[in-house]
N, C-alpha and C positions, 0 to 999 in steps of 0.2 A: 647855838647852832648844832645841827645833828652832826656827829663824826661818825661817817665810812672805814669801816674798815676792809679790809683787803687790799687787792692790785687798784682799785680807782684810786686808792687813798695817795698812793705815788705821783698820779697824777694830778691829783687833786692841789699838790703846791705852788703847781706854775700857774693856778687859776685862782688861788687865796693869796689876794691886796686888797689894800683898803678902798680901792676905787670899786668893788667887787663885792662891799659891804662885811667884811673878815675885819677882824678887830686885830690887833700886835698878838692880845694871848691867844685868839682862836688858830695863828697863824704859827706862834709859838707850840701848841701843842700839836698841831697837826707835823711839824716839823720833828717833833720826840718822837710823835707814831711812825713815821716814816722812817728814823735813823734804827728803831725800833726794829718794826716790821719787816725791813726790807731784805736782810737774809734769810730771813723764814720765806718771806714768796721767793727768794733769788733759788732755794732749796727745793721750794716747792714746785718753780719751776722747770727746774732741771730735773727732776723728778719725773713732771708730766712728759717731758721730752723723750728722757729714757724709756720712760713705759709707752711712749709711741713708737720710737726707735724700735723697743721689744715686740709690739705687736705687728709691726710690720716686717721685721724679720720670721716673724711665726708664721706669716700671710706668708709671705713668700716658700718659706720651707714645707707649707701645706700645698702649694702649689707645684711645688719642684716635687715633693712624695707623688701627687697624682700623677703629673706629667710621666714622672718613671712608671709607675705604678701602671697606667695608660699605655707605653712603651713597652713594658712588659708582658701586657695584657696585648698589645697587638705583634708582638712578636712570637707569642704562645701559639696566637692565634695566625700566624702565619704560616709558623710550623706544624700546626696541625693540619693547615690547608695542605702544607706542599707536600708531606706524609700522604695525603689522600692522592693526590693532585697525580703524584709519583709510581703511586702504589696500585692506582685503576688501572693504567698504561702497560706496568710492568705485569700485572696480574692475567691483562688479555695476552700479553707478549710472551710470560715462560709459559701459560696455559696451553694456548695455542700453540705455540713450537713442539709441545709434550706431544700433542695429538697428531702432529703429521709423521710420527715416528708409529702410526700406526700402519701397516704394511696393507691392511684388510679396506683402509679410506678409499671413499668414491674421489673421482676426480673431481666433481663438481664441489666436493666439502675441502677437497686441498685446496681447489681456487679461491674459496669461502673464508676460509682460515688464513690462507699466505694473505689476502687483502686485509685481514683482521689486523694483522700482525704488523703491516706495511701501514695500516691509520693508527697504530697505538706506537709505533713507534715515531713516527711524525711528530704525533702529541707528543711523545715524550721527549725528544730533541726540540719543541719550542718551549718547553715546561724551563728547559735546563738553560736554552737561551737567553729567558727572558733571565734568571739567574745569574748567569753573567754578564750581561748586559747592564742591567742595576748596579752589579758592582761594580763593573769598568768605571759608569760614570759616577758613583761613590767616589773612587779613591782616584777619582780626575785623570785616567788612564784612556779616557776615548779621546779617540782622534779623530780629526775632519779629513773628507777627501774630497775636497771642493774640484768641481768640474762644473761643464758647460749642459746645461740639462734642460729640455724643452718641456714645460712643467704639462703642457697638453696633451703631449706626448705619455706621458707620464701618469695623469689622468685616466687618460682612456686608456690603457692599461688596466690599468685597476676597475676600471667600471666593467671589462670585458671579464675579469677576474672573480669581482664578485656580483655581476647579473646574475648565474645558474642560482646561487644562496638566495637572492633576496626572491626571485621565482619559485624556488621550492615552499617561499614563506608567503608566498602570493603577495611581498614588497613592492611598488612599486620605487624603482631604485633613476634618480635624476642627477645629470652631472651639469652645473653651471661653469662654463668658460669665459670669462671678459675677453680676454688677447688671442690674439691673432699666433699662429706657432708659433711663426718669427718672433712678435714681441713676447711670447711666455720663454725664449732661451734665457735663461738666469744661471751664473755663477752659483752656486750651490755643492750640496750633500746628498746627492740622489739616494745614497742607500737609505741614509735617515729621513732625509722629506717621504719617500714610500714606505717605511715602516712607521712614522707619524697619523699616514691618511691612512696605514692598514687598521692598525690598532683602534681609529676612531671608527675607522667603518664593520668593523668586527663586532665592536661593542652595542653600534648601533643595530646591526642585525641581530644580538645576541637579544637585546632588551625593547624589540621590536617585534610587536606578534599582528599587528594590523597597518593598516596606513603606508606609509613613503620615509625614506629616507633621500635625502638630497646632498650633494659636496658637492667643492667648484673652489671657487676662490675670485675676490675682486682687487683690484691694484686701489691702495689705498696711501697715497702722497710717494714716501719710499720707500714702504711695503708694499707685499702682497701679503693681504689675508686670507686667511685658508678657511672654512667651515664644513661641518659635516651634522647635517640637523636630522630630527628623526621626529617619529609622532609613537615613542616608547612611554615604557612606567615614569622616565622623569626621575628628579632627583630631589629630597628634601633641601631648601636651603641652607640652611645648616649645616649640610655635607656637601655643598658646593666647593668649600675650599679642600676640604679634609681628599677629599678622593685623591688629590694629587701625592699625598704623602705613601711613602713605603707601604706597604703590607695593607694599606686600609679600601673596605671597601663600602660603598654608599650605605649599608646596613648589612647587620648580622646576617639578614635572610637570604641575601646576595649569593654566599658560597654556597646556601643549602639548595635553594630554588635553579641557580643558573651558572657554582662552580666558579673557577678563575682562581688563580693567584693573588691577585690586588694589587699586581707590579707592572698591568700595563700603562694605566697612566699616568706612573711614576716614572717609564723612563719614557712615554712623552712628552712630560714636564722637563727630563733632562735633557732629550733631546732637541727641544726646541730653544731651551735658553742656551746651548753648545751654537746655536744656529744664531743665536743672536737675538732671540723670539721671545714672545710671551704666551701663555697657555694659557685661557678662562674657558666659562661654563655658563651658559643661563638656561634654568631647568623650573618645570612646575611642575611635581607629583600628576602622574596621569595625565600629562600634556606634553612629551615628550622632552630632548635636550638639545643644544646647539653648541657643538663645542667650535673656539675659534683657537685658532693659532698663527702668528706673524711670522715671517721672514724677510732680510732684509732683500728688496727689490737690486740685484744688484744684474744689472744686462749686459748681455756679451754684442748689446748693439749700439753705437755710441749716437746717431741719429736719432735714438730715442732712449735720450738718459733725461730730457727735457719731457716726458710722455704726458704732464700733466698740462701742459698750454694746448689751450684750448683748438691751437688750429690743427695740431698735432692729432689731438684725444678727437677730431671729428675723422679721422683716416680709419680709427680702428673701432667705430661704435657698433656692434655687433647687431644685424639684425634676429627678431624675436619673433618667432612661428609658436602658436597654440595648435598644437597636432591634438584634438579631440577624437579621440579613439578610444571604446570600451575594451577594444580587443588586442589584447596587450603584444601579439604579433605580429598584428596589425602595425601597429606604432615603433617597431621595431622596423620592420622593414622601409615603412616610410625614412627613419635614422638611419638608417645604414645608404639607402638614396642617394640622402642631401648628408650626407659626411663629406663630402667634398667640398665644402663649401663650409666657412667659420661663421655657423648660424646656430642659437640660443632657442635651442628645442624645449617647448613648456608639454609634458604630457597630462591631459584632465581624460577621465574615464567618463563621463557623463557631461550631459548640458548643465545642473545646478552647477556642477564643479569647472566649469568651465566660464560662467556668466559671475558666479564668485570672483573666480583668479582676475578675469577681464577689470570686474570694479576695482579691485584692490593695486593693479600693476596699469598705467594708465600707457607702457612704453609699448604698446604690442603694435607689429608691423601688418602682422598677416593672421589668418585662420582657417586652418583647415579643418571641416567641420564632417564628423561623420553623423548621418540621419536617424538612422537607429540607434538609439541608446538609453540605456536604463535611468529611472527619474526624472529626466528631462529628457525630448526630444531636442537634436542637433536643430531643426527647423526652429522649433521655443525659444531654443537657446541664442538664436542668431538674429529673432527678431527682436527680445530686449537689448542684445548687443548695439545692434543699427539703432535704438530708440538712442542708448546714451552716444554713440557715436557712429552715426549715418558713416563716415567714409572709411572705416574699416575696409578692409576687404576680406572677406569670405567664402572662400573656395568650397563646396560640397563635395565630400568623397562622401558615394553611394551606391547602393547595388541596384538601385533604380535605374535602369538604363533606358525605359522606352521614352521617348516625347512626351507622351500625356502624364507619365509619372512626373520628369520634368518640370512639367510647367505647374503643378499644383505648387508648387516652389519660385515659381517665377517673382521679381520682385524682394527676394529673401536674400539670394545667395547672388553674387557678382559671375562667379562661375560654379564648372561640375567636372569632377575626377570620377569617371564609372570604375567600380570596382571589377576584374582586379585590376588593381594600375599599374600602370604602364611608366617607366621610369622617364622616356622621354618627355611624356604628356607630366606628369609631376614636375621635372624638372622645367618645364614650358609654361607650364602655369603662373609658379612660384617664380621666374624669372619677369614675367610678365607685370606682377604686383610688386616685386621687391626689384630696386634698382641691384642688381648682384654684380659686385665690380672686384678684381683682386686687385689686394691691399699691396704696392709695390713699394719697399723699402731698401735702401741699401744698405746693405752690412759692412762697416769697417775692421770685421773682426781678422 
């Protein structure tokens, strides 16, 4: 019979008997081989061990060199940002101070210069900010100041804050609210939850040159989730995770093209897991970003610490107006109207963008439809509307005011708001199609 030699041959004994067809001597020699052979493989295996053991130690120490080496490389690269970062601010600040010590200056260039001086050093006080800020939560030095904070409240703030920015960038800028004020008072970090939504909404306008940005938040089991979405450059997958780290920013071209630190949302990574949260990102190159962040839902009202049972969650279901308005002052005024009222304002600029949102969001209660508008007419828009759901209702705001303009429309629109409107007749309308009830709850606080 053939004899193996190697590691089989070891094993090969407990399978050579004679029922197995092995003769005594085949069974005997195989027995030498093995008494043999067996510290040379016992060597040669400890051997192969070792030299795994070694290359896997080499793996590793090739990884830990880059990982430093990467660390080093974004630290280089961080100080050289913040050198720049530092040095812009401080450049317009002694520059400008130099020149107002000129005696010969108009006043119109003093005024010129003191505002120069009064924005560079702004930048330069949140440059330094953000500085320490990073570090506090580095060396776990930040502290919570939990209070009682009406996150709506809170909200429209910041939308009133930053409307002028996303106007200058012809943004249109949308704030979603689920709850009712009463239900958004939450136990919280107001400082931190507003420097959370500044920084996403910051970035958003930074890396947003066409289209919408949108924030809000929805109550999700015993959170509330927070989002701020945008229709910007987007972000490579692969820098999905990375952006949250110190100093890094979605790519090299980032500081060159649009500046920054790389520390903002690093410390809202810290600052939402201080909050008890979690921070992601879902992003597609040229398709903008959505970034979320959690808090925990914690209510200063004990009648709805239960908010998710259903008979409950039917007191606070916000009603949804589609304001179709091209004219972005337009829609502004109508929002300012019905601010009295906790209702879930959609702004579309056109009929296509407006008969879009309709397919895609099936919860809409109302619509207020302007006639005139670019790509689609309000009237087009309103009759595929009716085609997929006849009982909409759809109000016409228009500057048609005679009868016979009217009625070319007849059949189309439920009712008609002449332009310019009139706050009562809006408000009459809109009460007319939306059952408008206030939400009464009692507070045990």
């Amino acid at each position: 019979m053939p004899i193996i030699f190697g590691y089989e041959t070891i094993g090969l004994i407990s399978f050579a008997n004679k029922d197995n067809g092995y003769s005594d001597d085949d069974i005997q020699i195989l027995e030498s081989i093995a008494t043999f052979i067996s510290p040379i493989l016992n060597a040669r295996l400890q051997r192969d061990q070792q030299e795994k053991k070694r290359k896997k130690a080499e793996e590793e120490l090739i990884k830990a060199k880059e990982k430093a080496e990467e660390s080093d490389k974004l630290k280089t690269a961080f100080l050289h940002n913040i050198s720049h970062e530092i040095r812009t601010p401080m450049n317009a600040i002694c520059g400008f101070s130099d020149l107002l010590s000129n005696p010969n200056l108009t006043q119109e260039k003093r005024n010129n210069f003191t505002t120069i001086i009064q924005k560079s050093s702004n930048q330069l006080l949140s440059i330094v900010t953000d500085i320490v800020t990073i570090s506090t939560i580095e060396t776990k030095q930040e502290k919570l100041n939990i209070e009682k904070v009406c996150i709506n409240t809170l909200l429209r703030e910041l939308y009133n804050i930053f409307e002028p920015q996303t106007l200058v960038k012809k943004l249109n800028l949308r704030l979603n609210k689920q709850l009712t004020d009463l239900q958004s008072n939450v136990y919280t970090d107001k400082t931190k939850i507003n420097q959370i939504i500044s920084n996403l909404i910051s970035n958003a306008i930074k890396f947003t040159n066409t289209g919408s940005i949108e924030f809000g938040y929805i109550l999700e089991h015993t959170n509330l989730r927070f989002y701020v979405t945008d229709t910007g450059i987007g972000i490579q997958t692969e820098a999905c995770e990375k952006i949250f780290e110190r100093f890094t920013q979605a790519d090299e071209t980032i500081h060159v093209n649009y500046g920054g630190t790389g520390l903002g949302l690093s410390i809202v990574k810290g600052y939402v897991e201080i909050l008890e949260g979690k921070v992601w990102v879902q992003s597609e190159p040229n398709k903008g970003s959505t970034f979320y962040f959690t808090i925990p839902y914690k209510t200063t009202n004990k009648t709805i610490e239960t908010i998710n049972n259903i008979q409950l969650a039917e007191n606070f279901n916000l009603e949804t107006i589609i304001v179709a308005e091209d004219e972005e002052y337009n829609f502004l005024y109508i929002k300012e109207l019905l601010a009295v009222w906790d209702l879930k304002l959609i702004h579309t600029k056109n009929g296509k963008e407006t008969v879009d949102f309709f397919i895609k969001n099936s919860n809409i209660d109302l619509i207020l439809m302007d006639i005139k508008m670019p790509i689609m007419t309000g009237n087009e828009a309103a009759k595929i509307i009716k085609e997929i759901n006849p009982n909409i209702p759809i109000i016409a705001q228009t500057a048609y005011a005679l009868e016979h303009e009217k009625a070319k429309y007849e059949g189309i629109f439920d009712d008609y708001l002449t332009k310019p409107i009139n706050e009562n007749d809006l408000k009459q309308k809109v009460m007319k199609y939306i059952n408008k009830q206030e939400n009464i709850l009692i507070s045990n606080d």
